[in-house]
DRENPA-3360 file (N, C-alpha, C; in nm, 2 decimals, always signed):
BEGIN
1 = XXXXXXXX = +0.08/-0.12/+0.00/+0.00/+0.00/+0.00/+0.09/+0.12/+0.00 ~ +0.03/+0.22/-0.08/+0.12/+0.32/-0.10/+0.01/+0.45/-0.06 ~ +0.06/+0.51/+0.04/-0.03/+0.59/+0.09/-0.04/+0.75/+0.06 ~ -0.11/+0.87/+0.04/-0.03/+0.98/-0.02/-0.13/+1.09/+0.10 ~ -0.06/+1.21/+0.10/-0.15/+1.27/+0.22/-0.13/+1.44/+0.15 ~ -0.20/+1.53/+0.20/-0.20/+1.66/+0.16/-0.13/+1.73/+0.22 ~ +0.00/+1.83/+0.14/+0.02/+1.92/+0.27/+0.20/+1.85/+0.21 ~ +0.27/+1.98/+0.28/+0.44/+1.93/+0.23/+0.47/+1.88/+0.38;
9 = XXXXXXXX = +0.41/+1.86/+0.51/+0.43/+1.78/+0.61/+0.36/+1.69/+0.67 ~ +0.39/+1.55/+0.71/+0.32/+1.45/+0.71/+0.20/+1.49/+0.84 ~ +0.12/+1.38/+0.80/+0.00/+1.45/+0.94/+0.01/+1.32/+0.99 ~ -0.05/+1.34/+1.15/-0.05/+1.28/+1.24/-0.08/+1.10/+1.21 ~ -0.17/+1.08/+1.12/-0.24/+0.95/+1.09/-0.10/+0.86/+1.03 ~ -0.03/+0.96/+0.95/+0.08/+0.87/+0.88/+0.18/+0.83/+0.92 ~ +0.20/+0.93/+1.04/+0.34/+0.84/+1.11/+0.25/+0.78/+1.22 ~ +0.17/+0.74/+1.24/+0.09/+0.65/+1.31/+0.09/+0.54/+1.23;
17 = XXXXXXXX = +0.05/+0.53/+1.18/+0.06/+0.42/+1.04/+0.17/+0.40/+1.01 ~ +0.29/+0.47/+1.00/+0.41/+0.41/+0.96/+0.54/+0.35/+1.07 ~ +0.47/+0.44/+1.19/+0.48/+0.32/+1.39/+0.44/+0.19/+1.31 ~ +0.32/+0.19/+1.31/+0.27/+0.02/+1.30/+0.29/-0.05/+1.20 ~ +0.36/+0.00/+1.08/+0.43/-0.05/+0.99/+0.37/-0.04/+0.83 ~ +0.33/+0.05/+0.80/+0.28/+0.08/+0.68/+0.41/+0.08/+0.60 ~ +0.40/+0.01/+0.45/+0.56/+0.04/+0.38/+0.51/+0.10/+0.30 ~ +0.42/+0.20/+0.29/+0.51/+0.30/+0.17/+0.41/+0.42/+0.13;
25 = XXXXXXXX = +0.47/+0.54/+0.09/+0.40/+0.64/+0.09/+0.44/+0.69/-0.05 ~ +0.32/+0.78/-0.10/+0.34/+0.84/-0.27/+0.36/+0.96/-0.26 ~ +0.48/+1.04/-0.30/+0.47/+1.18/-0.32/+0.40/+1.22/-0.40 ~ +0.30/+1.39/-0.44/+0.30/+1.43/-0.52/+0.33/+1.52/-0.55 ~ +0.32/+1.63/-0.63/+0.37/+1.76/-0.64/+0.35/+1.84/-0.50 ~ +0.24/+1.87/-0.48/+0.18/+1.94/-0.36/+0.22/+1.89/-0.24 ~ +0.35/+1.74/-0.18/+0.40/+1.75/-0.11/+0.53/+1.79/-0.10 ~ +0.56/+1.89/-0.22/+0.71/+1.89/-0.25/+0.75/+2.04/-0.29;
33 = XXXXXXXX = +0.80/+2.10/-0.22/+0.87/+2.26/-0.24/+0.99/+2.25/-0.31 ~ +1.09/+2.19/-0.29/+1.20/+2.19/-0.33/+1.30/+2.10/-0.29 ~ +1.44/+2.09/-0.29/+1.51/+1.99/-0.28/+1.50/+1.97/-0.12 ~ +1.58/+2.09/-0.04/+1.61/+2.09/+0.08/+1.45/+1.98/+0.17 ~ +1.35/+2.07/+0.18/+1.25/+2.01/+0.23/+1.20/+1.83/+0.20 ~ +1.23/+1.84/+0.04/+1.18/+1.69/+0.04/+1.27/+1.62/+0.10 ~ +1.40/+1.64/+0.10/+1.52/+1.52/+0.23/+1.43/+1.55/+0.34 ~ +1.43/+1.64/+0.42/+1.40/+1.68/+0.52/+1.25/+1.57/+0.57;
41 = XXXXXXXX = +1.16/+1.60/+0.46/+1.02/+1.52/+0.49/+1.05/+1.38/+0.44 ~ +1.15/+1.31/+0.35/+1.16/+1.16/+0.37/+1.19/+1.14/+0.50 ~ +1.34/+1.20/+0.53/+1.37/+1.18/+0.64/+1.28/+1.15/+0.78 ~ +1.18/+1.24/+0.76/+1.10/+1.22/+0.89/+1.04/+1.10/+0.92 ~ +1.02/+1.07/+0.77/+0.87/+0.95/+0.78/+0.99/+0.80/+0.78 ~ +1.12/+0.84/+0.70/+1.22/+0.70/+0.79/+1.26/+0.71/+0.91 ~ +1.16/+0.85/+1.00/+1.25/+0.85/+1.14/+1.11/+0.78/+1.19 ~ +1.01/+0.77/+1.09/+0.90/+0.64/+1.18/+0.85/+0.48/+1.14;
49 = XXXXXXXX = +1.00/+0.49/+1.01/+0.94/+0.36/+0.96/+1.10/+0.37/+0.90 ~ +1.22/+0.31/+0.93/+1.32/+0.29/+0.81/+1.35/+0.24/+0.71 ~ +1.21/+0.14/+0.66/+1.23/+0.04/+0.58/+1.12/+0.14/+0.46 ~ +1.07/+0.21/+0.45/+0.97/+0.26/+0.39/+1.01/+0.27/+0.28 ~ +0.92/+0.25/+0.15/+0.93/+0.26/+0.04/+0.85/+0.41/-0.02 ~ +0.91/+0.49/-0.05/+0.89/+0.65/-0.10/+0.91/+0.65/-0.23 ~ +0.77/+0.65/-0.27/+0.77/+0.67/-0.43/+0.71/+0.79/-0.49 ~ +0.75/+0.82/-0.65/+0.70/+0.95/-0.70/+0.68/+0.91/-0.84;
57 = XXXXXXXX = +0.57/+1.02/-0.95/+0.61/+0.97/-1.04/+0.70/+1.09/-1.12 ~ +0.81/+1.04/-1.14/+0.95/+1.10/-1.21/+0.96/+1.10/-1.35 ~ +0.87/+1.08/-1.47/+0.87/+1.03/-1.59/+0.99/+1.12/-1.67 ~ +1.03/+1.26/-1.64/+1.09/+1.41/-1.71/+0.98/+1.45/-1.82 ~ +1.00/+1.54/-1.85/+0.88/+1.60/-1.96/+0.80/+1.70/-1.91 ~ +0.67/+1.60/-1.96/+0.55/+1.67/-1.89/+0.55/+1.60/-1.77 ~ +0.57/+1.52/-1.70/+0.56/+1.43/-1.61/+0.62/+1.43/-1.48 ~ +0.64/+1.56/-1.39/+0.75/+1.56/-1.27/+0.68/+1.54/-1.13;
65 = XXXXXXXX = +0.75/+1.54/-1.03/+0.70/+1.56/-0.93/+0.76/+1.70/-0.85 ~ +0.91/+1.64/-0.84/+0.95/+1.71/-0.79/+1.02/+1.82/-0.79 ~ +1.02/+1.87/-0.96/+1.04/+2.01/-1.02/+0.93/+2.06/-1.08 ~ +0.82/+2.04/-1.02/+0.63/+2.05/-1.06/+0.65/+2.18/-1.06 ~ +0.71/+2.25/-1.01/+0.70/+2.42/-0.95/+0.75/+2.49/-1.07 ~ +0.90/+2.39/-1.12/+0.98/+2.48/-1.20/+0.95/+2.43/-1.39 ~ +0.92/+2.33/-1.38/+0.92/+2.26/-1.46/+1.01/+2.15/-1.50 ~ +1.01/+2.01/-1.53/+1.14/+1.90/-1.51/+1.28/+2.01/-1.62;
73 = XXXXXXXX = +1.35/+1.95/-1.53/+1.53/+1.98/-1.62/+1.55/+1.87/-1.71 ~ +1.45/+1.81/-1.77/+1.46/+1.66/-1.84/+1.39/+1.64/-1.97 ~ +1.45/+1.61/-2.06/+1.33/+1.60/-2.19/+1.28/+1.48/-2.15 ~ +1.14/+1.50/-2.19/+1.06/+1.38/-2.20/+1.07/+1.25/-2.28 ~ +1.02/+1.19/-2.25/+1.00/+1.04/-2.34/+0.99/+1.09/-2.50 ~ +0.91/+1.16/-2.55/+0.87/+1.19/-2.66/+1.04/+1.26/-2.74 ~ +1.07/+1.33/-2.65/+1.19/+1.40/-2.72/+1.31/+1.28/-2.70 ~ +1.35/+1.18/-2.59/+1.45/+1.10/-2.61/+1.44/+1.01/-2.73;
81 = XXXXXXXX = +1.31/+0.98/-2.75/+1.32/+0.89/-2.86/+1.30/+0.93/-2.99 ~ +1.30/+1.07/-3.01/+1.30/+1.14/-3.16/+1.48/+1.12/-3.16 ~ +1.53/+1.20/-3.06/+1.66/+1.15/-3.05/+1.76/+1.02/-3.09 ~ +1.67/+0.91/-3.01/+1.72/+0.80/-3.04/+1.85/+0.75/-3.01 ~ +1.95/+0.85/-2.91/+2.01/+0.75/-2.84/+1.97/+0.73/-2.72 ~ +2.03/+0.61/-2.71/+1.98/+0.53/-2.56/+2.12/+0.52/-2.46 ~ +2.19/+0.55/-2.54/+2.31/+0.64/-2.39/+2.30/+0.74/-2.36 ~ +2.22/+0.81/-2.40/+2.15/+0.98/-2.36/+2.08/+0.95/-2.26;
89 = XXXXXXXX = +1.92/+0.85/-2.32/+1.81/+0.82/-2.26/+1.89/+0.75/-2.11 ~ +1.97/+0.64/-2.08/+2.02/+0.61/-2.01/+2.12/+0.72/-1.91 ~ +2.18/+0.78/-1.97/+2.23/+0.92/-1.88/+2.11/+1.00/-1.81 ~ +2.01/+1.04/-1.89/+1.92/+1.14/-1.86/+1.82/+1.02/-1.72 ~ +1.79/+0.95/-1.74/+1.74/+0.86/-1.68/+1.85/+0.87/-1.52 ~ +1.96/+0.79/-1.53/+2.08/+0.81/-1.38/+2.08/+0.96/-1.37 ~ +2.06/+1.01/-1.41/+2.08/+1.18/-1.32/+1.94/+1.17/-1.27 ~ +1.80/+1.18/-1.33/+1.69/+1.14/-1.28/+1.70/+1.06/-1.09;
97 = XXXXXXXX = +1.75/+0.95/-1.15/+1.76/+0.88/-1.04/+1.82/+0.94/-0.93 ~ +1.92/+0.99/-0.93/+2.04/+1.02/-0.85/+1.94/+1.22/-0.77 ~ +1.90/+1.24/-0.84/+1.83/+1.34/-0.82/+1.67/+1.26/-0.66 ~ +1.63/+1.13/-0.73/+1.55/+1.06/-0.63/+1.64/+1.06/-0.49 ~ +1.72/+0.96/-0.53/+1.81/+0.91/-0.44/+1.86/+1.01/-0.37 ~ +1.89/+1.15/-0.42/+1.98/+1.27/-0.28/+1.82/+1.30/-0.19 ~ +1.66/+1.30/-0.25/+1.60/+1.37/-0.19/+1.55/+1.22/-0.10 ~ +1.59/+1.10/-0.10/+1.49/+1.02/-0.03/+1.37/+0.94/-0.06;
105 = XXXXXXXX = +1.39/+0.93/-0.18/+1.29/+0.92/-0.30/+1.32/+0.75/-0.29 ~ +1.28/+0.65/-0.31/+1.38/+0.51/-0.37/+1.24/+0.42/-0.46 ~ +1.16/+0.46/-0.54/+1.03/+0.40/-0.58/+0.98/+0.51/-0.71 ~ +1.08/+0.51/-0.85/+1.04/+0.60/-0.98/+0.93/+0.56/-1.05 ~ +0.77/+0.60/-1.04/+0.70/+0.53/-1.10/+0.71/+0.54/-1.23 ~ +0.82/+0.53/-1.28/+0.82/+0.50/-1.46/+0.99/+0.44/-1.51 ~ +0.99/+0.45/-1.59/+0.95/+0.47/-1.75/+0.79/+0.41/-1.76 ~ +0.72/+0.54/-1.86/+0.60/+0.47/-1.90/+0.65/+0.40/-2.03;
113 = XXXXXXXX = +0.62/+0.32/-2.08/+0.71/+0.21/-2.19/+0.56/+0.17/-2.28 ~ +0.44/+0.27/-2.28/+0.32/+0.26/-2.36/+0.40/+0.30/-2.54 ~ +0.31/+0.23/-2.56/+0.36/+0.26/-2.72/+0.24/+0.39/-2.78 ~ +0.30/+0.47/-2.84/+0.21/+0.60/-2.89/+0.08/+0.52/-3.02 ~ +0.04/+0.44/-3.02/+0.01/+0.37/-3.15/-0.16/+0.46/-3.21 ~ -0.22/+0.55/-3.07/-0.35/+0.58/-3.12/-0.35/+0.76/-3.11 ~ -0.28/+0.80/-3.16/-0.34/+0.97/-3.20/-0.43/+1.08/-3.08 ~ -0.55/+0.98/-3.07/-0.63/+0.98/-2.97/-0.62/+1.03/-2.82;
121 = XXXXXXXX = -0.54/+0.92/-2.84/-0.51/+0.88/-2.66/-0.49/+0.98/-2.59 ~ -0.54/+1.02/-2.49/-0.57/+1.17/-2.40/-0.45/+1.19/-2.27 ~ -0.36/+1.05/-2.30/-0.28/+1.07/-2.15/-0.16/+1.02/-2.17 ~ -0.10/+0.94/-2.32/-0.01/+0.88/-2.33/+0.08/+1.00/-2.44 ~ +0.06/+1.01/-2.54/+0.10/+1.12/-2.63/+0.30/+1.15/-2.59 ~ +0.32/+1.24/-2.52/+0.48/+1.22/-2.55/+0.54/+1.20/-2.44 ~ +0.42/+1.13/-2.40/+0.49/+1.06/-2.26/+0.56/+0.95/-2.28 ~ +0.54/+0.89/-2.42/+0.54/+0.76/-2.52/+0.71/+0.78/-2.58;
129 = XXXXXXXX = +0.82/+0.70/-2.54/+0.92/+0.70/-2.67/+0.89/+0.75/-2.79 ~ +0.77/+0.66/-2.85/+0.75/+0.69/-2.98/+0.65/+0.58/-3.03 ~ +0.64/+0.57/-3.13/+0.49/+0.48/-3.25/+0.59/+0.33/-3.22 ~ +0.74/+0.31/-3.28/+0.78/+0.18/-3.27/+0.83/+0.12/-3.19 ~ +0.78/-0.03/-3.16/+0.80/-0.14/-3.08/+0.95/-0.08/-3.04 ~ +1.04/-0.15/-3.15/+1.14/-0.18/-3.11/+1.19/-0.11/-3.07 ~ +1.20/+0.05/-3.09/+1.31/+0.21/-3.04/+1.20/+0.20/-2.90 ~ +1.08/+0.19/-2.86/+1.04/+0.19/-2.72/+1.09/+0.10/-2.66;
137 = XXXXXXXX = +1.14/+0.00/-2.72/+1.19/-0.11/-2.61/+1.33/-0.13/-2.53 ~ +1.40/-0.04/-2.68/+1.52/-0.01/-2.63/+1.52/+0.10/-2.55 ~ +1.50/+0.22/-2.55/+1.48/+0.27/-2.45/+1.41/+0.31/-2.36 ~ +1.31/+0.21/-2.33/+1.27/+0.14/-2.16/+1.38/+0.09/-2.08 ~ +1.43/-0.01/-2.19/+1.52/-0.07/-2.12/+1.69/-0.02/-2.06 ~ +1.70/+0.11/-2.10/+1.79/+0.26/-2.13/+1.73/+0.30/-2.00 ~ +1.65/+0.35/-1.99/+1.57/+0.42/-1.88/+1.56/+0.33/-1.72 ~ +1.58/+0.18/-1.79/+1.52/+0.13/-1.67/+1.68/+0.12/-1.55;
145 = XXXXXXXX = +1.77/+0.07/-1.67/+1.90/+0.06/-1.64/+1.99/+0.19/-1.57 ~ +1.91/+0.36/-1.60/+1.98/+0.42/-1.54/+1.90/+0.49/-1.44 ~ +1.81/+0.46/-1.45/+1.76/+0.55/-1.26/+1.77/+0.38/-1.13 ~ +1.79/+0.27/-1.19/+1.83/+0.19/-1.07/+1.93/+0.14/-1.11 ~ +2.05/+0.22/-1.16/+2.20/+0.25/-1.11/+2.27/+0.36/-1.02 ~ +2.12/+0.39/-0.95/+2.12/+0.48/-0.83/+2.08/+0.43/-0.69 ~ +2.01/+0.30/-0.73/+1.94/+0.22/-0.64/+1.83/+0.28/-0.59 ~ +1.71/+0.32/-0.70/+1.61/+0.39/-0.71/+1.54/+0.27/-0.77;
153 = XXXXXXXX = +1.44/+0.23/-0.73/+1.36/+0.14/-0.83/+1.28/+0.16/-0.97 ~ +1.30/+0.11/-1.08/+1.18/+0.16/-1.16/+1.09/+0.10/-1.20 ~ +1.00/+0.14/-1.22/+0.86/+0.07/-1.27/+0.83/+0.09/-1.41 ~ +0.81/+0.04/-1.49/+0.75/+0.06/-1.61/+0.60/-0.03/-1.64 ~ +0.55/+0.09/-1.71/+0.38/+0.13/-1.68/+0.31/+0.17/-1.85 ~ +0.22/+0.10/-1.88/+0.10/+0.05/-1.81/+0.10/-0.11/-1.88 ~ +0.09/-0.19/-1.78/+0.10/-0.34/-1.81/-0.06/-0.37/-1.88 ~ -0.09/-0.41/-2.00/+0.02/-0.45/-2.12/-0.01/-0.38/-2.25;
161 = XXXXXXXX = -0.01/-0.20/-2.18/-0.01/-0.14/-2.27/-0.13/-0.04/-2.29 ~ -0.16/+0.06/-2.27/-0.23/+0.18/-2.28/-0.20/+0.26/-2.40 ~ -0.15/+0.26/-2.48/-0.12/+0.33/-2.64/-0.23/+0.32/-2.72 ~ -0.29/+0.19/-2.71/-0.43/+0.18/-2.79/-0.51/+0.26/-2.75 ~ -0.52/+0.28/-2.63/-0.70/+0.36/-2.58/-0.71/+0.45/-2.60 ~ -0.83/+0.50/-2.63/-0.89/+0.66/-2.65/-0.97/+0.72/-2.56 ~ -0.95/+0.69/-2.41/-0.94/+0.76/-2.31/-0.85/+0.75/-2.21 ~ -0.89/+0.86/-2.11/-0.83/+0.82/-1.94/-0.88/+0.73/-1.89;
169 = XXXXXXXX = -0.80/+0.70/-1.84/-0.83/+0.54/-1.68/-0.84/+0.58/-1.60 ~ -0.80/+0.68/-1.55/-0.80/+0.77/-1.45/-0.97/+0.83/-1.45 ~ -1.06/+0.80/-1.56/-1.18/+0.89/-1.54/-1.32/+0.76/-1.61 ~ -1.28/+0.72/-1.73/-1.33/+0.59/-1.77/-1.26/+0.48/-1.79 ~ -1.35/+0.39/-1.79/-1.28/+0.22/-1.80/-1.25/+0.24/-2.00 ~ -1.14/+0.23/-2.00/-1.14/+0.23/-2.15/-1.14/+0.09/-2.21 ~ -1.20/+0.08/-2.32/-1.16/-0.08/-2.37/-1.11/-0.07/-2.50 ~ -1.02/-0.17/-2.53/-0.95/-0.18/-2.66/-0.96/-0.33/-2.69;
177 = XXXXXXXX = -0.97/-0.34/-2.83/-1.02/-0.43/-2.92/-0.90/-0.54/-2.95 ~ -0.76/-0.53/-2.88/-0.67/-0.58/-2.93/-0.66/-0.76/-2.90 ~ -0.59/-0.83/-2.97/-0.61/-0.98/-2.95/-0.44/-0.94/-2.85 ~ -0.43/-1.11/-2.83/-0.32/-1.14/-2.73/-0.21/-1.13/-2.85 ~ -0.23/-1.20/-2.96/-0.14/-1.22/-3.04/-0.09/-1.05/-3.09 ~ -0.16/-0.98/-3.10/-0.15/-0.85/-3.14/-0.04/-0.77/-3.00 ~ -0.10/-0.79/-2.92/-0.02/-0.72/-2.81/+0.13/-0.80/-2.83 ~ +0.14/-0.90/-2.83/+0.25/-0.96/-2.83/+0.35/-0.91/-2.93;
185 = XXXXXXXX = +0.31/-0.90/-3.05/+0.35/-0.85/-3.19/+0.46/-0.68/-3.13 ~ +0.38/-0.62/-3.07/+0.38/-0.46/-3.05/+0.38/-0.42/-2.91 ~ +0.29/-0.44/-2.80/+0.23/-0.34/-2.74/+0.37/-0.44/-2.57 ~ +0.39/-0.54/-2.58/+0.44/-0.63/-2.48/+0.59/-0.63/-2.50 ~ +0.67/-0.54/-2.65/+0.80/-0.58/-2.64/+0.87/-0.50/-2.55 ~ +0.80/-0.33/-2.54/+0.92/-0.27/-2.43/+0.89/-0.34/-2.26 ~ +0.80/-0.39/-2.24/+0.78/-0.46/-2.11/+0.91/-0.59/-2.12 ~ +0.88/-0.66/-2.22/+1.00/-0.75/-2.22/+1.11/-0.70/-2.22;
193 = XXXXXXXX = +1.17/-0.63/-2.28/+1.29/-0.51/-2.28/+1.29/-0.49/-2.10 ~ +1.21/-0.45/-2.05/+1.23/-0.35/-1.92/+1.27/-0.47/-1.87 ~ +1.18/-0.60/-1.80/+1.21/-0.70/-1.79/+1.33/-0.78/-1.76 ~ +1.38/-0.79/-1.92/+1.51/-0.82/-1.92/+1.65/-0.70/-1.84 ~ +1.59/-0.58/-1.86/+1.67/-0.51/-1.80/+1.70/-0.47/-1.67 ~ +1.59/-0.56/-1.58/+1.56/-0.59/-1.45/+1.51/-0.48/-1.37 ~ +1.38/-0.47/-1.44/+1.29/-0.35/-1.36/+1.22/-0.39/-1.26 ~ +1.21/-0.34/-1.17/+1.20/-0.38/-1.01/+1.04/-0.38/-0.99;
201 = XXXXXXXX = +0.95/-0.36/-1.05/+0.82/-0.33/-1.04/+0.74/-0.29/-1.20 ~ +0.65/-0.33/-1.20/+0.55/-0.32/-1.32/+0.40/-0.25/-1.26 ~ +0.34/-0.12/-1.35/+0.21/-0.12/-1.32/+0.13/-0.17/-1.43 ~ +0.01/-0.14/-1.39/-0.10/-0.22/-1.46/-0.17/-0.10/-1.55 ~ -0.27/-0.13/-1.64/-0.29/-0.03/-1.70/-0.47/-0.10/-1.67 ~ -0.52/-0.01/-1.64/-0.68/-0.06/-1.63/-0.77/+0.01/-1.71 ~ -0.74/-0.11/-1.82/-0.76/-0.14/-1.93/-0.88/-0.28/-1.95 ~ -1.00/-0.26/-1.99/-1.03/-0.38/-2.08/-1.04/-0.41/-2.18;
209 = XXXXXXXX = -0.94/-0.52/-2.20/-0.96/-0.61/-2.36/-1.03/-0.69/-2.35 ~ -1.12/-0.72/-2.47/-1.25/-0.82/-2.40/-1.17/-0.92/-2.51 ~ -1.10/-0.91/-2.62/-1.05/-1.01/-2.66/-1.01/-1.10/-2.61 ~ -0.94/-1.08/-2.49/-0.87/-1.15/-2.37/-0.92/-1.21/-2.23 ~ -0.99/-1.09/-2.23/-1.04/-1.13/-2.04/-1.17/-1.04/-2.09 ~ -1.28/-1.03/-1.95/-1.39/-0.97/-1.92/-1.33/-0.84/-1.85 ~ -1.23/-0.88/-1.75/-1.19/-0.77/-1.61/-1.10/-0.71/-1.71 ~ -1.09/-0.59/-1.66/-0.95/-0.50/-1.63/-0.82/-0.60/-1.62;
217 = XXXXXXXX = -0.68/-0.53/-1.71/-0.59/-0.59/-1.65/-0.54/-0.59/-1.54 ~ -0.58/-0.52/-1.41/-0.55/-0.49/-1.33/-0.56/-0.60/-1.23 ~ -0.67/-0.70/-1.27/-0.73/-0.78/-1.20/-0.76/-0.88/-1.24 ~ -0.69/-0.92/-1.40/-0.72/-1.02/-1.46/-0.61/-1.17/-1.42 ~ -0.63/-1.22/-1.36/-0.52/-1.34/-1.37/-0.49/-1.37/-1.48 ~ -0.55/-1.36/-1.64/-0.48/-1.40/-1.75/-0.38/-1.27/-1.81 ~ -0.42/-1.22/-1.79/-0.29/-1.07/-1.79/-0.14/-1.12/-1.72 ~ -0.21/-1.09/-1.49/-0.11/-1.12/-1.42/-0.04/-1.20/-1.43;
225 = XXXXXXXX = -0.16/-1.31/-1.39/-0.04/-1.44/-1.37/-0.02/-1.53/-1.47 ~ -0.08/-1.54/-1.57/-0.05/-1.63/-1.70/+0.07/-1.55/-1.80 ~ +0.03/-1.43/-1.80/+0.12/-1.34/-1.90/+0.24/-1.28/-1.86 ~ +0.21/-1.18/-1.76/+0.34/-1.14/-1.71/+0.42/-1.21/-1.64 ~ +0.34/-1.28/-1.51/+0.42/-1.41/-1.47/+0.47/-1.53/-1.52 ~ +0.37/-1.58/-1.60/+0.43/-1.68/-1.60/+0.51/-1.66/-1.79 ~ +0.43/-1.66/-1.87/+0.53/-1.65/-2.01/+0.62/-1.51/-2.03 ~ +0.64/-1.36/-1.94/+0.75/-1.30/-1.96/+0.84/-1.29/-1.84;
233 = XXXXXXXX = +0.80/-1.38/-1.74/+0.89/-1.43/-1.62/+0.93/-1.30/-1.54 ~ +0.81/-1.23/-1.49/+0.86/-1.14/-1.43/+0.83/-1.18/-1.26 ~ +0.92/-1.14/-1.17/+0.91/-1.21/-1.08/+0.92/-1.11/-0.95 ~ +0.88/-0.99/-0.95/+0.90/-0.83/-0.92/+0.76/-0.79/-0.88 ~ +0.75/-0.70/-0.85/+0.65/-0.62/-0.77/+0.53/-0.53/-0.85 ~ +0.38/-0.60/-0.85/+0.33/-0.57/-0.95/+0.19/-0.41/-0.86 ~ +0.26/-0.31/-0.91/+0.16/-0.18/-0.83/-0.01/-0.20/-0.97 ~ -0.08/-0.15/-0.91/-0.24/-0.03/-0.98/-0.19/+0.05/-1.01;
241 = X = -0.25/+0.15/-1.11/-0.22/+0.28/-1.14/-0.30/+0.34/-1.05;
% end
């Protein structure tokens, strides 16, 4: 459980909960002023729990937490992979990281590793590498490798794939028409990429494909545990969006 609270100082319920052993709390922008303060407020909540897991989402772009004020110092997904190198993406990613790691941060909710494939889509757009499998896969796997060479963990998001949809998840259930064979083709290679590149956590994208399942992947055992588990062998920490 990842808990998030209002306010740049923790309130009373959370270091009560993190006494009794709650592991982990979500930053967002609105708990975060600047560098000094966010050490300052990890710090506090390891002075009631030291094992806690403090996560944010870090994507660079449009995507920051903890330069929400100034804007990220980071091109986004959309710009690394017009770019196209992935010792860039990978540099730009370990300074990312290392930027977690001085404030107390150890939990990057990204790379998002969605493929841009629908025009449409209201939330993925250049948050996306790019349209192709293969240059998003390589640089997930670029991204995944340099923010946990900081010992930051990263997550790559949305399991198995939000580039199709033509809405928010965040507001409607969206459904996409794709078969298994299709996602595998395209929408499943930068997850294998991250994977292989030993990404410490996967989220879910809630999503229904009725091709596939009835549920959301969020909650589908043929997603979870047939697909990610068991045929792309991931064996790591699976969050909700």
């Amino acid at each position: 459980m990842l808990a998030r609270f209002h306010g740049t100082t923790p309130p009373d319920w959370l270091l009560r909960w993190l006494d009794d052993g709650l592991g982990g709390v979500l930053l967002f922008a609105g708990n975060i002023t600047g560098p000094e303060q966010l050490r300052a407020l990890t710090e506090e909540l390891r002075a009631h729990n030291p094992d806690v897991l403090i996560a944010a989402d870090e994507e660079g772009g449009v995507v920051t937490r903890v330069e929400a004020r100034t804007g990220s110092s980071y091109p986004g997904n959309a710009a690394l992979g017009a770019i196209d190198d992935t010792g860039l993406t990978r540099r730009v990613a370990a300074s990312i990281g290392a930027m977690l790691a001085e404030g107390g941060v150890n939990l990057d909710l990204a790379p998002d590793v969605d493929i841009d494939s629908n025009p449409a889509n209201p939330i993925i757009g250049v948050r996306s590498f790019g349209a192709d499998p293969g240059l998003v896969a390589a640089h997930a796997a670029a991204f995944v490798e340099g923010v946990q060479s900081h010992l930051v963990a990263a997550c790559a998001k949305h399991f198995p794939g939000h580039g199709r949809a033509d809405s928010d998840s965040h507001l409607v259930l969206p459904v996409v028409g794709a078969s298994l064979q299709q996602l595998r083709d395209t929408d499943l290679m930068p997850f294998q990429a991250a994977i292989r590149a030993g990404v410490r956590c996967v989220m879910t994208a809630h999503v229904v494909f009725p091709e596939i399942d009835t549920v959301p992947a969020t909650i589908s055992r043929k997603f979870l545990t047939d697909l990610l588990r068991g045929e792309l062998g991931f064996d790591g920490v699976i969050i909700t969006d």
